[in-house]
C-alpha positions as CSV (number, residue, x, y, z in Angstrom):
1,X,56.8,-14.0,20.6
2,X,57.0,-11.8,17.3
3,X,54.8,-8.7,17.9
4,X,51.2,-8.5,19.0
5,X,49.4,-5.6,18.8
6,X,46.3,-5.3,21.1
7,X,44.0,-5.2,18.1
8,X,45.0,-6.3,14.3
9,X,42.2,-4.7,11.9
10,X,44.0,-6.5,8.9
11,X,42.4,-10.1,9.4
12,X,39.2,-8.9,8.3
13,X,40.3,-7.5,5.8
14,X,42.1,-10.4,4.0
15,X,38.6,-12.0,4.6
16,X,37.0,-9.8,3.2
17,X,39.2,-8.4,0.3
18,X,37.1,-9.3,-2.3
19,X,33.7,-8.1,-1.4
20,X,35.8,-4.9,0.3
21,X,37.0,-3.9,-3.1
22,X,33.9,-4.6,-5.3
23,X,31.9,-2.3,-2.7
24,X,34.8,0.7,-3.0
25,X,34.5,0.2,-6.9
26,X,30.9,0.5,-6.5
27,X,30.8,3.6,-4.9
28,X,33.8,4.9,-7.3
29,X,31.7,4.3,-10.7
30,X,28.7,5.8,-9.0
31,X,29.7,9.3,-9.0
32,X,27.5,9.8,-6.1
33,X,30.5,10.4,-3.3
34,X,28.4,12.4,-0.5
35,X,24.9,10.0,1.0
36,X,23.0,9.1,-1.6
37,X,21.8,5.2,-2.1
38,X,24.7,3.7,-0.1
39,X,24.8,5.7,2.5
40,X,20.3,5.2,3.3
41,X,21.2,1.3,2.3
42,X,23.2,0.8,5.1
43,X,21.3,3.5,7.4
44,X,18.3,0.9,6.9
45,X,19.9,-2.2,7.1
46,X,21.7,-1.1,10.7
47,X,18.3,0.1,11.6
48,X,16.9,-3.4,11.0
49,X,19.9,-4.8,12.9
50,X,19.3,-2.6,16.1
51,X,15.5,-3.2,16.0
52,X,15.5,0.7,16.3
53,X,13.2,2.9,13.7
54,X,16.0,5.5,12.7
55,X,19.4,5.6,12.0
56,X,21.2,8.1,10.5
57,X,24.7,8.2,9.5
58,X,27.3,11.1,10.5
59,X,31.3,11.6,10.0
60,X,32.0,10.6,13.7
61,X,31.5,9.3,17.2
62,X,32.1,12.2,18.6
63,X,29.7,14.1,16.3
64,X,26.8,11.5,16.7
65,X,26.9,12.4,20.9
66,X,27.1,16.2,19.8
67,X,24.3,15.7,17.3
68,X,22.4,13.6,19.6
69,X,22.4,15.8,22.7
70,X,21.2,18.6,20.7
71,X,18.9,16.9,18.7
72,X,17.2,15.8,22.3
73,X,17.4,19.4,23.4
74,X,20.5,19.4,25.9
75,X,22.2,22.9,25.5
76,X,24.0,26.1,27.3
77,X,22.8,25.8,30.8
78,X,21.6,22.0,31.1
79,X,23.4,19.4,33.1
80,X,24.4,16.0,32.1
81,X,24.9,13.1,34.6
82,X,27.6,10.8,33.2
83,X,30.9,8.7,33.9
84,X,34.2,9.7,34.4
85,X,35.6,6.5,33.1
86,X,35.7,7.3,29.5
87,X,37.1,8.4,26.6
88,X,37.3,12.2,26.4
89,X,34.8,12.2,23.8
90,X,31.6,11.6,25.9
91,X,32.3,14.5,28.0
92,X,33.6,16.8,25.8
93,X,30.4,16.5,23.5
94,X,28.5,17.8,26.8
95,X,30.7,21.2,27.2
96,X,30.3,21.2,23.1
97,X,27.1,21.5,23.6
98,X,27.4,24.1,26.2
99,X,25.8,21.8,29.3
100,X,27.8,20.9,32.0
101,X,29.1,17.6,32.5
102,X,28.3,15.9,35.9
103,X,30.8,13.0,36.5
104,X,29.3,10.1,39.1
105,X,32.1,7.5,40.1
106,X,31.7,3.8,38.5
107,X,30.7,0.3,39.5
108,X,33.8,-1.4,40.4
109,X,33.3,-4.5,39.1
110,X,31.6,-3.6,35.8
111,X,33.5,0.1,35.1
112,X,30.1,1.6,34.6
113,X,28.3,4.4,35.7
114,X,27.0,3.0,39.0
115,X,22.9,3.8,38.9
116,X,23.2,3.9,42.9
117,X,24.6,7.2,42.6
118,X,22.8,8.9,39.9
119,X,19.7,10.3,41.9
120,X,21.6,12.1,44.3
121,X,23.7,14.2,41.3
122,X,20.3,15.2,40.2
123,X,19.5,18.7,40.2
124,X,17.0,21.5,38.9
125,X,19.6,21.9,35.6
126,X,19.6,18.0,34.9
127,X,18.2,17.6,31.5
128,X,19.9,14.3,30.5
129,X,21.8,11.1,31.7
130,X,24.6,9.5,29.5
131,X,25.5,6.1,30.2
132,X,28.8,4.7,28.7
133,X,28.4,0.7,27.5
134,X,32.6,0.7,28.5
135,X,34.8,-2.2,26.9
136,X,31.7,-3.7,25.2
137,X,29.7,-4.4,28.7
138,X,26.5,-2.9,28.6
139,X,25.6,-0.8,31.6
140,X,22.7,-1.2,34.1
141,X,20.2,0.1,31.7
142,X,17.1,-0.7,34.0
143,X,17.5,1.8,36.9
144,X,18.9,4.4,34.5
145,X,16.2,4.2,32.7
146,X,13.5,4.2,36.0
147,X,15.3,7.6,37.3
148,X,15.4,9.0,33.8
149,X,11.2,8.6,33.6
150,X,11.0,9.5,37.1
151,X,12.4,13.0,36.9
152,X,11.8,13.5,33.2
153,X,15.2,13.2,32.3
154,X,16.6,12.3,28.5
155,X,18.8,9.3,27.9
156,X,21.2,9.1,25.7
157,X,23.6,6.0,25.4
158,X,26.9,6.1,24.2
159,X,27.6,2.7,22.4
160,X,30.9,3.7,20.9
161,X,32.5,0.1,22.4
162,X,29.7,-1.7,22.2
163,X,27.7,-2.2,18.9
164,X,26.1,-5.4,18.4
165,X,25.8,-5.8,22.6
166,X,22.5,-6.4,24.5
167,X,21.0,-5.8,27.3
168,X,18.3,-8.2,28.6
169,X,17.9,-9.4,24.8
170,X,17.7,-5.5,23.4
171,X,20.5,-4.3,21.2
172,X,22.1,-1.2,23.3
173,X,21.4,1.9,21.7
174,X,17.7,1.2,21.7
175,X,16.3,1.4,25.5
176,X,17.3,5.2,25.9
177,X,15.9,8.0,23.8
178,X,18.8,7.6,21.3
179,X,22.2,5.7,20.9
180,X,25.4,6.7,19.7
181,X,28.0,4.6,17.8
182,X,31.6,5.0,16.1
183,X,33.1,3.1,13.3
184,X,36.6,3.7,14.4
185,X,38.1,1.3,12.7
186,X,39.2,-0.5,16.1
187,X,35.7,-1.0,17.2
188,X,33.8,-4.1,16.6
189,X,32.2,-2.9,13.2
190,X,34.7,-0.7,12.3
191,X,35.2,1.9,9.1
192,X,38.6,2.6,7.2
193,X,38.5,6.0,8.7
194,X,36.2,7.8,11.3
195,X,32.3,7.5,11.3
196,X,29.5,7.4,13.5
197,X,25.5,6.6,13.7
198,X,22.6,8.0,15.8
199,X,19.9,5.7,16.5
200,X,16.6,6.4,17.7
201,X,12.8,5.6,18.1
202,X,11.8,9.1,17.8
203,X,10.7,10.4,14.6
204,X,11.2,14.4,15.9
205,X,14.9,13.5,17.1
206,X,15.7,11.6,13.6
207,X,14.3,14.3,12.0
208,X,16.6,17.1,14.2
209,X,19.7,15.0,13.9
210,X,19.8,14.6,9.7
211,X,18.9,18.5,10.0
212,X,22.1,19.3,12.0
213,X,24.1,16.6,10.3
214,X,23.2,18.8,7.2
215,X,24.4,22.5,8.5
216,X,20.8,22.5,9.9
217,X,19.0,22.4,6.8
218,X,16.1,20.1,5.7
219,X,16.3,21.6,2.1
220,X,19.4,22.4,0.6
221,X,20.2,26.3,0.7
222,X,17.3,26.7,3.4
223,X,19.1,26.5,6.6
224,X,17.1,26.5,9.8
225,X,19.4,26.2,12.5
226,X,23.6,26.4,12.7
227,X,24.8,22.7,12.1
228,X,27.3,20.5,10.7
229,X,29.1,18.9,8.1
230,X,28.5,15.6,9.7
231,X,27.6,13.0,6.6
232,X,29.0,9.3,7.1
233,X,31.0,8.8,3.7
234,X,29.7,7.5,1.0
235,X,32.7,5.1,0.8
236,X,32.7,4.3,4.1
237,X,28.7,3.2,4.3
238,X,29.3,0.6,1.3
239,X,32.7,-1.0,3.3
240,X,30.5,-0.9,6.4
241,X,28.2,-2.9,4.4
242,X,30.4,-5.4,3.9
243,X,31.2,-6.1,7.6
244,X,27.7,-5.3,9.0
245,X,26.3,-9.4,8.1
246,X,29.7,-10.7,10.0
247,X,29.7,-8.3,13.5
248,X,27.7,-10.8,15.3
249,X,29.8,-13.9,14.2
250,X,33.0,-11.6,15.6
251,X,31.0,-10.3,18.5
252,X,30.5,-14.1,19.5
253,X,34.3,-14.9,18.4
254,X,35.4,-11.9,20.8
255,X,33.6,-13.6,23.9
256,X,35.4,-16.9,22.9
257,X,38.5,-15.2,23.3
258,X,37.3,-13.9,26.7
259,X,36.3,-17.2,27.7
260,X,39.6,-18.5,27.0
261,X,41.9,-15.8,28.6
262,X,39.6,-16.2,31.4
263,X,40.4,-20.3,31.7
264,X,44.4,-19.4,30.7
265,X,44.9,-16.4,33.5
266,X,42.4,-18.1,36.4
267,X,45.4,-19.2,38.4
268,X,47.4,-15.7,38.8
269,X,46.9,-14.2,42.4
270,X,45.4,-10.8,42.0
271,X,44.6,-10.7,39.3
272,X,41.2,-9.3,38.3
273,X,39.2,-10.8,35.2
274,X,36.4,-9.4,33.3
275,X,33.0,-11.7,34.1
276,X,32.1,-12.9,30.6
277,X,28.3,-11.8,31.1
278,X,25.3,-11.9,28.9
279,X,25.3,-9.6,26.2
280,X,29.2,-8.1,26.6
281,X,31.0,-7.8,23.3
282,X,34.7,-7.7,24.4
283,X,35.4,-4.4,22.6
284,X,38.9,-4.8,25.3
285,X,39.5,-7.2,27.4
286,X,40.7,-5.8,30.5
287,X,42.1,-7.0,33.5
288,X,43.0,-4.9,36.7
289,X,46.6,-5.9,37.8
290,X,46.8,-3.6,41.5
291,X,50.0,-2.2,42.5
292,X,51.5,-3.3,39.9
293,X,50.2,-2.2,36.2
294,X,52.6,-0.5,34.6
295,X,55.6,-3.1,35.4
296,X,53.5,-5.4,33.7
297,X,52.9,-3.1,30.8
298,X,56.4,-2.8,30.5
299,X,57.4,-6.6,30.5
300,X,54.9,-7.6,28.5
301,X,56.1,-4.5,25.6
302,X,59.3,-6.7,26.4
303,X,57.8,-10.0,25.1
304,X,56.4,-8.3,22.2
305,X,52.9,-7.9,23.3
306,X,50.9,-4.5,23.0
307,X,48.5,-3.1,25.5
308,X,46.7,-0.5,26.2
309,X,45.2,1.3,29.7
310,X,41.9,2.6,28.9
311,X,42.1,5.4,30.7
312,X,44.8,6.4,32.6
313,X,43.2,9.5,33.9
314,X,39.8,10.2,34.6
315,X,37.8,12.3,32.7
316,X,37.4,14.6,36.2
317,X,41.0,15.1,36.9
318,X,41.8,16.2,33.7
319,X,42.8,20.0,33.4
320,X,39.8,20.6,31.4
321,X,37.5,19.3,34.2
322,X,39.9,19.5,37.3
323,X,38.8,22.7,38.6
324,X,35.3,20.9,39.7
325,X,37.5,19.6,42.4
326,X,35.9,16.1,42.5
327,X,37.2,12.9,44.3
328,X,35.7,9.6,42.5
329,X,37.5,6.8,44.1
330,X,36.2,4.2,41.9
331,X,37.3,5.4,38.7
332,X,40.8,6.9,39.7
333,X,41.7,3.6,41.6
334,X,40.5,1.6,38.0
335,X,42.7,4.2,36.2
336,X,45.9,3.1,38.4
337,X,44.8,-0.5,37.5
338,X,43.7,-1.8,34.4
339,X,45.3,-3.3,31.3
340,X,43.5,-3.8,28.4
341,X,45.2,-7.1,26.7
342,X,45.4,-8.3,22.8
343,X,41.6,-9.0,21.7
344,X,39.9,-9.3,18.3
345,X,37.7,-12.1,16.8
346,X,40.6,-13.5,15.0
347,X,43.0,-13.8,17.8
348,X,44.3,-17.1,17.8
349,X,44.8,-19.7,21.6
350,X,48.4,-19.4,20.7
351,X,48.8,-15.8,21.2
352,X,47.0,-16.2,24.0
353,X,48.5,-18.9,25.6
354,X,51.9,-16.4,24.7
355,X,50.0,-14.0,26.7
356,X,49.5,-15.7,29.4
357,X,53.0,-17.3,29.9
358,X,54.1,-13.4,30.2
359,X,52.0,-12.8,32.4
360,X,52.8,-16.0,34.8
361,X,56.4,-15.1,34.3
362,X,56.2,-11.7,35.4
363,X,53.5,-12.2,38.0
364,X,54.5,-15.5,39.6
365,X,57.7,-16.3,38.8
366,X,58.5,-13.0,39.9
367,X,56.5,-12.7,42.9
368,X,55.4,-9.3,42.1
369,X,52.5,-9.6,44.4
């Protein structure tokens, strides 16, 4: 095979070269370069999308969980109940914050924070529980949600893999208090740079987050609070524009893929495939491979095909968060395992079926297992 990465941005953006370039010249021959028109355009039409009251636009991911948490009130001496399985960024907004991150191990099936848990890592400090919506799947939103109300906790979800994905026929973002997305461009609406959203019901935590996006001013030059710089680009709201109409098609494109890597790889012995379930977006497709991963990482770099293991160390045994001296089996047993293969909406069967002959080849013909 000539090389495969394990996510090609450029498809989309052949599709979409035209429109792409009249919305950049748009925003060029404007002169308005920071928010303005574009930027409350596409902050309404993702609001309609979501079903959600507010959304407001900010420069990253990472700044739309730090934004968020503070805008809901989590600070220096609150606790957050979240997942370990993650990227950094979900914990690291926590200690940004100055709470405390409070890592409970995963659903092995699903990667998710496992709700089963969550009530007994409750304590007096607990202001807030952050689930992760992890490679596109949306977590077990119901009995979050039930504990949350039940000890007056906050919810705050991190959709950063997962935009466009439902849960029980709601967009994710919108059954906590607020939701937090990126527009890296390797997500499934992704930027030409960094960006993120906040999305929320609440009029008092809209109003809070476009304050600290703002260095904490409602007015210019009045400044209430100590803030950010944290204003999606103009540019980047009009090319988001672009993309926003297509992310369901490509959402539904994704699971077609999944579908068909599941029929391709059902025959290989131990090996674990993602359920295609309602609602899941296929931000990765990932597969656990036990014993095993990272020979199969390294034949399949052989055949030309990239992948990716998301994560290979667990946000608790991490020097940053290793001296809580926790053991999470779940999660570090997933981070010895999985493989995230090629996936996009434009990913055609014959990659795949390329992808799959490696893997038989290695796995089989091999008799790794």
């Amino acid at each position: 095979m000539n090389s495969l990465p394990v996510y090609d941005p450029l498809p989309e953006v052949e599709a979409l070269w035209e429109e792409l370039q009249a919305a950049a010249l748009r925003v060029l021959r404007s002169g308005r370069y920071i928010l303005g028109p574009e930027v409350e355009a596409f902050e309404e039409e993702v609001a309609q999308y979501l079903g959600v009251k507010h959304a407001i636009g900010v420069n990253s991911g990472t700044d739309a969980l730090v934004i968020a948490l503070r805008a809901l009130g989590v600070g220096p001496g609150d606790e957050v109940i979240t997942t370990p399985f993650t990227f950094f960024a979900t914990a690291e907004a926590i200690s940004l914050v100055g709470a405390t991150p409070v890592f409970v191990d995963i659903d092995p099936r699903t990667y998710n924070i496992n709700p089963d848990l969550i009530s007994s890592a409750i304590t007096p400090r607990t202001k807030a529980i952050l689930p992760v919506h992890l490679y596109g799947l949306p977590a077990d939103m119901d009995p979050i949600l039930e504990i949350a109300r039940s000890h007056g906790l906050k919810v705050l979800e991190d959709c950063a893999q997962a935009f466009g994905a439902t849960y029980k026929g709601k967009k994710v973002g919108t059954l906590g208090d607020a939701g937090a997305f990126s527009f890296f461009p390797t997500k499934n609406l992704g930027g030409f740079g960094d960006g993120g959203l906040i999305a929320t019901n609440s009029d008092e935590v809209a109003e809070k987050a476009r304050m600290l996006r703002a260095h904490g001013s409602r007015r210019k030059y009045y400044n209430e609070a100590v803030g950010y710089n944290s204003r999606l680009d103009t540019l980047q709201a009009a090319l988001l524009r672009v993309k926003l109409p297509r992310v369901d098609a490509w959402n539904e494109a994704r699971r077609q893929v999944a579908l068909r890597y599941n029929e391709l790889l059902s025959d290989i012995p131990r090996l674990v495939l993602p359920e295609v379930s309602p609602g899941h977006v296929f931000h990765q497709y990932t597969v656990r491979i036990p014993g095993r991963r990272d020979e199969v990482q390294r034949a399949l770099e052989a055949h030309g095909i990239g992948t990716m293991v998301y994560y290979p160390v667990p946000l608790h045994r991490l020097p940053v968060y290793a001296h809580m001296g926790l053991s999470l089996p779940q999660a570090e047993r997933a981070a010895r395992e999985v493989l995230s293969l090629p996936i996009g909406p434009h990913l055609n069967p014959s990659s795949q079926e390329g992808v799959s002959e490696a893997l038989k080849a290695f796995l089989i013909l091999k008799e790794v297992f």
